[in-house]
C-alpha positions in Angstrom: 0.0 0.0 0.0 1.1 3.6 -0.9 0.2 6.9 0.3 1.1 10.3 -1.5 2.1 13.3 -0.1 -1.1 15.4 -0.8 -3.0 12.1 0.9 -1.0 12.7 4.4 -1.0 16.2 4.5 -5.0 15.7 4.1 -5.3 13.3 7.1 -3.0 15.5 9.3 -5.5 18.3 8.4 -8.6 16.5 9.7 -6.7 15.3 12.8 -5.5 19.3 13.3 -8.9 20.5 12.8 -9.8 18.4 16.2 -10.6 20.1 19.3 -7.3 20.3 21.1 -5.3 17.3 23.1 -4.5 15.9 24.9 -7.7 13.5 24.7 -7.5 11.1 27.4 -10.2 8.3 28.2 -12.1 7.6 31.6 -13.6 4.8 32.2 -16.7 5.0 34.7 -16.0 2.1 37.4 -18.8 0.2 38.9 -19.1 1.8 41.8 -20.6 4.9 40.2 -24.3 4.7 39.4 -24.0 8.0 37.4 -22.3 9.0 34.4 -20.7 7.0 31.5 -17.4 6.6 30.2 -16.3 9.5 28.1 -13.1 10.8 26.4 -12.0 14.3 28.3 -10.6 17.1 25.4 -9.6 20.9 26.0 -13.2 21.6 24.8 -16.9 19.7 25.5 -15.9 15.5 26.3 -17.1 13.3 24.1 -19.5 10.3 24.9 -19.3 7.3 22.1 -23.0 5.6 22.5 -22.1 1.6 21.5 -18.8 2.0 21.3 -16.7 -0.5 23.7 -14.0 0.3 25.7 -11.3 -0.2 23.4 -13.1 1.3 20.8 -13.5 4.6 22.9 -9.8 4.4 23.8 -8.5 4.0 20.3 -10.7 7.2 19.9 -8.7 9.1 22.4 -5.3 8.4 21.4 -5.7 8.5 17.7 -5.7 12.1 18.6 -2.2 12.2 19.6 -1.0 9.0 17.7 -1.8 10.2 14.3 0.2 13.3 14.2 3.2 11.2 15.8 2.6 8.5 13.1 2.4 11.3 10.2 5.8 12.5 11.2 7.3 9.5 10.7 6.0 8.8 7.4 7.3 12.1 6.3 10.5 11.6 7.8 10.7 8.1 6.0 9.7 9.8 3.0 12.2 12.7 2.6 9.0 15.2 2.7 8.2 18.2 4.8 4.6 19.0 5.4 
């Protein structure tokens, strides 16, 4: 599989157009008969209805795992974006 330039620099756009991270995950333990899990942001959290646990916590760190993975393709690449 290949990816062009113009195709990364389009995913890191979407991921920079996110509300600000770091996004990190809570889970809501057992002992709380309120509330849900939700993924905290610099802006409103974000509740994922269906969504499992590791679901909702790939969610969260794709926010800060994308850009990290992006550099390195570019680095690998020889490209600056």
């Amino acid at each position: 599989m290949n990816i062009t330039k113009t195709e990364l620099q389009d995913i890191l756009l979407r991921c920079l157009a996110t509300t600000s991270g770091p996004w990190k995950f809570y889970v809501e333990g057992p002992d709380h008969t309120v509330g849900s899990s939700f993924i905290q942001t610099a802006g409103n959290d974000i509740e994922l209805t269906g969504a499992s646990i590791n679901d909702q916590d790939f969610v969260a760190s794709a926010n800060q795992d994308i850009p990290r993975l992006i550099s390195v393709i570019a680095n690998l690449k020889g490209w600056v974006l």
